[in-house]
Each structure stands twice: as structure tokens, then as C-alpha cells.
C-alpha positions in Angstrom: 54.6 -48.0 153.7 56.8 -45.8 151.4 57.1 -47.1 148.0 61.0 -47.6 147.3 62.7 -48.6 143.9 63.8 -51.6 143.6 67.3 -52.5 141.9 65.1 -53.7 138.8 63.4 -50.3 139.1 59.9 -51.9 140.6 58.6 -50.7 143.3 59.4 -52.6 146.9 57.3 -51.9 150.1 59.2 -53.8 153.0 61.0 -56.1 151.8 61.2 -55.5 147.8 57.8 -56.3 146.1 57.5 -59.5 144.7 60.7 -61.0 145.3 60.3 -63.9 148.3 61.9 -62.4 151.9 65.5 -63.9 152.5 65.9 -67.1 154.8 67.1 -65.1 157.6 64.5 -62.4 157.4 62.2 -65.1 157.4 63.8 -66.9 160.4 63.9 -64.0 162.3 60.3 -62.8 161.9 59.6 -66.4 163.2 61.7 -65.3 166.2 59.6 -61.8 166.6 55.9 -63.5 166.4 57.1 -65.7 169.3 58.3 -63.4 171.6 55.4 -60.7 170.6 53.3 -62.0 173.2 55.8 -61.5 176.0 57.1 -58.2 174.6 57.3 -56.1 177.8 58.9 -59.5 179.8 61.5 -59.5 176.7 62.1 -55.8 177.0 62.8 -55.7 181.0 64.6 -58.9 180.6 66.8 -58.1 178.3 67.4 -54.3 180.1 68.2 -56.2 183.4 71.0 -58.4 181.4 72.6 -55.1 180.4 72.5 -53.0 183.3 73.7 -56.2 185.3 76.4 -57.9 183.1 77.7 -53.9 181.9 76.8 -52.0 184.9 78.6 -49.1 183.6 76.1 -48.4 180.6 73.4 -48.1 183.2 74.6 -44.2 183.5 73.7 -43.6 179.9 70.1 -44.4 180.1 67.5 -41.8 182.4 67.0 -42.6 185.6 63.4 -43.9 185.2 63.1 -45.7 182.5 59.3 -46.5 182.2 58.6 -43.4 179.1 61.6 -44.6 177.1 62.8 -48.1 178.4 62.3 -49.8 175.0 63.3 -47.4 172.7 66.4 -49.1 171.9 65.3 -52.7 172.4 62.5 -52.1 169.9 64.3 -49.9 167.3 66.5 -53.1 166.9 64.1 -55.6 166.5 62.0 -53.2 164.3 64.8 -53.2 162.0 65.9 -56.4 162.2 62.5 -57.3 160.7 63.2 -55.0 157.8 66.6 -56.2 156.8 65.8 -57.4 153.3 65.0 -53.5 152.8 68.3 -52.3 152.4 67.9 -48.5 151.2 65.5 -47.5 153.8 67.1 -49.2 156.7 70.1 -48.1 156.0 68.9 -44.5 155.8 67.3 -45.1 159.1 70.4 -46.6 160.8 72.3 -43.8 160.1 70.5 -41.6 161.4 69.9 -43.5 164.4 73.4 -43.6 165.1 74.1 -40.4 164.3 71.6 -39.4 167.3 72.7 -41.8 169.7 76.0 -39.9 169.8 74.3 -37.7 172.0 73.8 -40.6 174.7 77.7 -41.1 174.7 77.5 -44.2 172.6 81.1 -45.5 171.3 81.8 -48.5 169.1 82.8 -50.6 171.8 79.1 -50.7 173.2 77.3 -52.6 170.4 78.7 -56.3 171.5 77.0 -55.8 175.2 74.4 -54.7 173.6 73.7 -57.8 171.5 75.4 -60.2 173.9 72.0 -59.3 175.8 70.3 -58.9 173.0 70.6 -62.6 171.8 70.2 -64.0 175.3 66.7 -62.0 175.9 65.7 -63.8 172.3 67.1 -67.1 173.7 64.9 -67.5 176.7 61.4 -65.9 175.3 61.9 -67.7 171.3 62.5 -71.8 172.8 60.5 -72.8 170.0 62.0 -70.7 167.0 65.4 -70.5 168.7 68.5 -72.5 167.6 71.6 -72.4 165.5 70.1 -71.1 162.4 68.1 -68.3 164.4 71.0 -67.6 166.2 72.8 -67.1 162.9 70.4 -65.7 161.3 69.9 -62.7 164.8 73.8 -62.2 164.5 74.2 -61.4 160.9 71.4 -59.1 160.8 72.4 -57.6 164.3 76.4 -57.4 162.9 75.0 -55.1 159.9 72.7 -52.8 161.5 75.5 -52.3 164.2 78.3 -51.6 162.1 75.5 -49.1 159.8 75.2 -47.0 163.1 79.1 -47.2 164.2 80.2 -46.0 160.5 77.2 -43.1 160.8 78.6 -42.2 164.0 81.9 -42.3 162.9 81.7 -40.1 160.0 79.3 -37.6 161.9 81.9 -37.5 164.5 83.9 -35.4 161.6 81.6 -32.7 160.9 79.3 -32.1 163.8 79.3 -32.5 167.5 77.3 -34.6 169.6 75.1 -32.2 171.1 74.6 -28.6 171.1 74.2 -25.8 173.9 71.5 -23.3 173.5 70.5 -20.6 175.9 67.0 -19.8 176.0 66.6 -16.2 174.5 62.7 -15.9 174.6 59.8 -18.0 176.8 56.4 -17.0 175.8 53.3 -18.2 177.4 50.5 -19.1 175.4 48.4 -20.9 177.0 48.1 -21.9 180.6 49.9 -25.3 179.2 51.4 -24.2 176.0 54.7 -21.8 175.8 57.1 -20.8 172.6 60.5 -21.2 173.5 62.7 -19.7 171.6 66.8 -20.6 171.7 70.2 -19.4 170.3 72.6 -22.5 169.4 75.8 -21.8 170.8 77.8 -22.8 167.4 75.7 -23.2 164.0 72.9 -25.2 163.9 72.3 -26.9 160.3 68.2 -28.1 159.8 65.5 -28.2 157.2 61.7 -26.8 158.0 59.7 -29.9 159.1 62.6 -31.4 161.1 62.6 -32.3 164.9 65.4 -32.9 167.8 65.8 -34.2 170.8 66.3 -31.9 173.6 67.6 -32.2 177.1 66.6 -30.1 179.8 69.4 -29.0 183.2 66.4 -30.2 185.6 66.4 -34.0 184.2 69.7 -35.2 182.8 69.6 -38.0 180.4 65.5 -37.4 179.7 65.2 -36.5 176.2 62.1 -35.2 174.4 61.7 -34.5 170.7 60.7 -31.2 169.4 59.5 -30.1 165.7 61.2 -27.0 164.8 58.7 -24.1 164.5 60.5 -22.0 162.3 62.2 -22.3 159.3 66.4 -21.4 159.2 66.8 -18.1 160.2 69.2 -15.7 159.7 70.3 -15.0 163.0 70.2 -18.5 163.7 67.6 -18.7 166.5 65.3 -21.9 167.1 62.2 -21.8 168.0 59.8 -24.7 169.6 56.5 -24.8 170.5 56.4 -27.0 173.7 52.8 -28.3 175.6 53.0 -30.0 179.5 52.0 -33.2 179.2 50.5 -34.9 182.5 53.5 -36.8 183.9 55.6 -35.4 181.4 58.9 -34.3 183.0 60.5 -32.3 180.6 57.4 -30.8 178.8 56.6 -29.2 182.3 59.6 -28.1 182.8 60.0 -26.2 179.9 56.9 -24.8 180.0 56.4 -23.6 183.6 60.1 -23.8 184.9 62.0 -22.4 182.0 63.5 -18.6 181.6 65.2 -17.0 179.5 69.2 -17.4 180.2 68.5 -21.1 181.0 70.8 -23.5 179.2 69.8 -26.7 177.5 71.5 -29.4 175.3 69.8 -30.1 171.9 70.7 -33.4 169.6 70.5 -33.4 166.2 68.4 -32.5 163.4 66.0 -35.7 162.9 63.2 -36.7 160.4 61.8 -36.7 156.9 59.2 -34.4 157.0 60.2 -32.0 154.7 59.1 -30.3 151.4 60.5 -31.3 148.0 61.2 -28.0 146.4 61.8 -29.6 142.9 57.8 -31.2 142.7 55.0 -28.1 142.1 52.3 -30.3 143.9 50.0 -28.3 146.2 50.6 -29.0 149.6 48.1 -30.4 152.3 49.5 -29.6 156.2 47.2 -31.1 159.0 48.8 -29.9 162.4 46.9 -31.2 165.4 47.7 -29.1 168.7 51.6 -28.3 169.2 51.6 -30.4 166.1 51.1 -27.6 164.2 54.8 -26.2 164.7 56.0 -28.1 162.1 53.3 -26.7 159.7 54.3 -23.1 160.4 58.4 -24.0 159.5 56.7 -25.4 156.2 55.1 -22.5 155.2 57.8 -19.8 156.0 60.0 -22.5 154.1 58.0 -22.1 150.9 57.1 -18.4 151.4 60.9 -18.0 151.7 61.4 -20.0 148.3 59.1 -17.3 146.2 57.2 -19.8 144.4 53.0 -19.3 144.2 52.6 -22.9 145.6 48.8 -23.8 146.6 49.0 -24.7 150.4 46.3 -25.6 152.5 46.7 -25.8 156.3 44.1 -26.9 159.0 45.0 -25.8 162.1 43.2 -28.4 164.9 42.9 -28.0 168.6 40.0 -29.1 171.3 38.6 -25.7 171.9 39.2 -22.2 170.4 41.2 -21.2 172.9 44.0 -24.0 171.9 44.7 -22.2 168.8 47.2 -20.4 170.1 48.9 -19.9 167.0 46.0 -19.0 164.6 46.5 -15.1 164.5 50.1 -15.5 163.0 48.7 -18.3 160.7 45.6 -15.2 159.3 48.2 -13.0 158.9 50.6 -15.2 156.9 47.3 -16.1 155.0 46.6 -12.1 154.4 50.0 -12.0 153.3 50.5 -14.9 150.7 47.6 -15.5 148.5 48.6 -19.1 147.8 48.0 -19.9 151.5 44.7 -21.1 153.1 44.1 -21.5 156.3 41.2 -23.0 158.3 40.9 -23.8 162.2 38.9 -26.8 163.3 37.8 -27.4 166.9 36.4 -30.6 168.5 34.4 -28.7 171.1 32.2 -25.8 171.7 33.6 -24.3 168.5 33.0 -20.7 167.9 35.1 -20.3 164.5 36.0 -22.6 162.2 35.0 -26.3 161.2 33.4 -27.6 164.3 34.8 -31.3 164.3 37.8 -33.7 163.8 40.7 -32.9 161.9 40.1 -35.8 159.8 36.2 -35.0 158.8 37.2 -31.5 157.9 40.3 -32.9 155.1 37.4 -35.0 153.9 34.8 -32.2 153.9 37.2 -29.9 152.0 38.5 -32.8 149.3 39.6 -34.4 147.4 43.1 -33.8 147.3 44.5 -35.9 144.2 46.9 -33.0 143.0 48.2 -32.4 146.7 51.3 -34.2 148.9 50.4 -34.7 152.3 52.2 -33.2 155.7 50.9 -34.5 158.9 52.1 -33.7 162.6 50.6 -34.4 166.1 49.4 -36.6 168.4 50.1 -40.4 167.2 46.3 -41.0 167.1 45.4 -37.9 165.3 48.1 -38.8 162.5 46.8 -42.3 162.0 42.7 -41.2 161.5 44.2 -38.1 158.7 46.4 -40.9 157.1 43.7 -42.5 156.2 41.2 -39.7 155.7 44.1 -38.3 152.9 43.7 -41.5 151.4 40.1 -42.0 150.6 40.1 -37.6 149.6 42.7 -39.1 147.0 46.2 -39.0 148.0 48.8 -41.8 147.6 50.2 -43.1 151.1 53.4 -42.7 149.3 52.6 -38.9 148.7 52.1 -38.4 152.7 54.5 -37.7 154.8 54.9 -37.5 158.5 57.4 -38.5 161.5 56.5 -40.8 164.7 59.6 -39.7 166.2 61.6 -42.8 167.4 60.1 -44.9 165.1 60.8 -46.1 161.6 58.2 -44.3 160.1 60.7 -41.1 159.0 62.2 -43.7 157.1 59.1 -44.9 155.4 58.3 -48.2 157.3 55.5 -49.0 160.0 55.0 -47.2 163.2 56.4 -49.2 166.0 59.7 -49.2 167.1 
């Protein structure tokens, strides 16, 4: 976890270090270790109460709802167990509301939601359920609600809900890996390192994150780097469906991964597959800023012929002298560090003087976390987003 000042100026992880967790979060982490067991019972239960009781919300959600089902259900519990950490959840609830806008979520949605939020909580907690967890569930649900209805309200002032963006450019890479670039159809305000959620013509209401892989341009063109998944709708679809004039919707601007251009730390960017999209915006973001700032990149993939985006990485290298980059491939590698991506951050450490930038697959990002750690830099100092989750926001993978 993130490391976040405290009011006495300590440091808090959580809830705040040292100081004993309130009554209700206590009585409603009683409520979440009793339903764990059941989680996936909890989650379709408490989906079948909405769609049933508030039939008319059911249009708001995809049509299959196995990828993304418990998004929602679990973001609320996940920060329901954090609501002794006030800063960060707030930061996260705002920003979470913000980005439901897209969906078409108004004010007067939040009470069906946790109507059928307490009843789900009811029937799966017997033993931990009663008055005071009830009281407990509807003062914590009451804040983080009314956190994402002011967020939403206040975004509502200054930015739409979604965007429209004609694809401009759609550039095979790979036979499974394409660069698509789009043009925003009214400005588009981001930071290198950021993601958002995008929503393709061919599968209304399916929405897929995607790191930007450039930094801000001038002529205001976005560019992703998207790979088809196996059963994954809108990954295919944007890679093999896709031309240019298509039109798609984009939420947005999402996460924390981005560079603080006040600290002169080296940087350490570990970009695993399409992962390393990110990485690129990071390093046009601090060519961009003129400052001779150490950088190290490693580029991973499975075989040689998945780094698809090595040649503009060299040539960035040739370019910037504060730049290193080195490939590593899992298998039958011809060029570079033949291996993992964590054995080749511990095989080129340590890394005390360095802030860490990770970005891929959810299992790649938890082995480099820890490699970063043992080559000697401070969880705090690493930064990364599980999209969806509350880890942008500096708390536990999960939601």
C-alpha cells in the first residue's frame, strides 16, 4: 500500500497507522470475512435484486455480464472496507464517479443500488448482520455515494460524459497486436501514463481500458496499442475489425500512473507486452520536458517477434542519451535478456535512487513489484494501475 500522511503528519497505510480502525469499519470488515466465502453467490445475488426490483437499470450494464459483472458490486465493498482512509478513498470515489458518467449514471440511481446492496449483505452475513451492521453498511454506503454524485456533479460542468473519436490510423503489428490511432472529436485533456475506457460500435455498453501510448500531442491525436485477447470482444474487434473512419466512444482520462516532474529520481519502466504503451507516453513525456533524467526501460514480450515496438524504443534510445533500453524474451530469445521481466530488474539492480513504473499483465505486475522491492525501491516509490481497482488510488488490488 501507498504510504499517506496522516493529519498528525505520520504516515497511515489503510486505515491511518497506529490509530485503532473505527467501530464501523470494524463492523463491516466482520460483514466482508463472512460473505468472502460466498463472494460470487453474493455478487449474482445481489445483480439479480437490481435487474429485478429496477428492471430499467438492467440497459445500463453489457449484455453479458460474466467479464465485468462485479465490477461495481466489488468496487463498493472494496471501499467500504477502506473507509477509515479518507484521503485516498475519496480520491478514488471521485474518480469513480466521474467515469461512471459514461454508463448514464444519475443521482437518483445510488438508493437501488444500495437497497440491493444491503439486502445481498443481509442474506449471505446472518451471523455478523444486525442493527449495528446495518448502521454501520448505511453510513459508509451514504458517504461513498454522495463522494461519486458530487464528482459527477461537478464533472458534469467542465467535461462530457464520453467522447467520439474517429479512427484516423489502424496499423497491424503483429498477427494479434495493432496501433490504433484516433482523433477526439472535441479536446481531449490527459497526462502520459493514463488510461480510458473505450467503447467500440460492434458491442454497445462493453468497455475496455486502454493506456495511452503517446504523450499529449499537438494535433491532439490518441494513440493505443490494442492486443486480441481469446474471448475478448472488444480487443478483437479492434484489432481485426477496425478501419480507419470507424467511430468509437472513449471515457475519461483514468489512473495514477504518471511522472512527478518536480522529483529528479531516475526512472525504472517495466512494460510487459501491450503493457509497454504506457512506457512509451512516459518517455516522450519526459523527452518533451528537456530534463537529462536517467530512464531505464525493459521492454518484455514471450518471443522476439512480440516486440513490436522495440525499433521506435532504439531509436528514442539513439536519440536521448539518458534513455536505456533493453528487451527481454521468455522464449527462444535471440536479442536481449533471455528470461522474465522480473529476473532481468534484479539482474540489472539495485535500484535505490530510482521510482518505479510498472504496466501489464496483472501477474507480470505483481512478480516486478516485488522484484523492485528486494533491487531496493520503496513500495511507496512504485507505481502502477490495475484498472478498476483501488490500486490507482494506492490501496490493494481487488475490487
Amino acid at each position: 500500500m501507498t504510504a499517506i500522511p496522516a493529519e498528525d503528519g505520520t504516515a497511515a497505510t489503510g486505515f491511518q497507522q497506529g490509530r485503532r480502525p473505527s467501530p464501523d469499519a470494524v463492523v463491516i470488515r466482520r460483514t466482508l470475512a463472512e460473505i468472502e466465502p460466498a463472494a460470487d453467490e453474493v455478487t449474482s445475488y445481489f445483480y439479480a435484486l437490481l435487474f429485478v426490483n429496477h428492471p430499467y437499470l438492467r440497459q445500463m450494464f453489457p449484455p453479458a455480464m460474466d467479464a465485468q459483472r462485479d465490477r461495481l458490486f466489488g468496487a463498493l465493498l472494496k471501499a467500504a472496507e477502506h473507509i477509515d482512509d479518507t484521503v485516498t478513498l475519496t480520491d478514488y470515489l471521485m474518480q469513480l464517479g466521474r467515469g461512471h458518467r459514461k454508463y448514464g449514471t444519475r443521482a437518483t440511481h445510488y438508493p437501488a443500488v444500495g437497497e440491493c446492496l444491503m439486502a445481498a449483505l443481509e442474506r449471505f452475513a446472518p451471523r455478523t448482520w444486525g442493527q449495528e451492521a446495518e448502521a454501520a453498511w448505511v453510513r459508509a454506503y451514504t458517504a461513498i455515494s454522495q463522494i461519486m454524485i458530487d464528482a459527477a456533479a461537478d464533472d458534469e460542468l467542465r467535461a462530457p460524459a464520453w467522447w467520439h473519436a474517429e479512427i484516423v490510423a489502424h496499423e497491424a503489428r503483429t498477427a494479434d497486436v495493432a496501433v490504433v490511432t484516433v482523433r477526439p472529436d472535441q479536446p481531449y485533456p490527459y497526462r502520459a501514463g493514463q488510461y480510458a475506457a473505450m467503447e467500440t460500435p460492434w458491442w454497445p455498453r462493453e468497455w475496455r481500458q486502454y493506456s495511452f501510448a503517446c504523450s499529449p500531442r499537438p494535433d491532439g491525436l490518441l494513440m493505443f496499442h490494442v492486443k486480441a485477447v481469446p474471448a475478448g470482444w472488444v480487443s478483437r474487434a479492434l484489432v481485426h475489425r477496425a478501419q480507419c473512419g470507424d467511430v468509437i466512444r472513449l471515457g475519461p482520462p483514468e489512473g495514477a500512473m504518471t511522472i512527478d516532474h518536480t522529483s529528479d529520481s531516475g526512472l525504472l519502466c517495466v512494460g510487459g507486452s501491450t503493457g509497454i504503451a504506457p512506457i512509451k507516453a512516459l518517455v516522450e513525456d519526459v523527452a518533451e520536458r528537456g530534463r537529462q533524467r536517467r530512464m531505464e526501460v525493459f521492454f518484455g514480450a514471450n518471443r522476439d517477434t512480440d516486440l513490436y515496438e522495440l525499433d521506435t524504443f532504439l531509436e528514442l534510445e539513439r536519440r536521448h542519451p539518458w534513455l536505456s533500453v533493453r528487451p527481454v524474451v521468455a522464449q527462444y530469445a535471440t536479442r536481449g535478456f533471455a528470461g522474465q521481466l522480473p529476473e532481468a530488474v534484479k539482474e540489472y539492480g539495485p535500484w535505490p535512487e530510482f521510482d518505479g513504473y510498472l504496466s501489464g499483465p496483472p501477474q507480470m505486475i505483481r512478480h516486478s513489484v516485488a522484484a523492485l522491492v528486494s533491487a531496493g525501491i520503496e513500495e511507496r516509490r512504485i507505481r502502477h494501475d490495475f484498472t478498476g481497482t483501488l490500486a490507482a488510488a494506492g490501496m490493494s488490488p481487488g475490487a
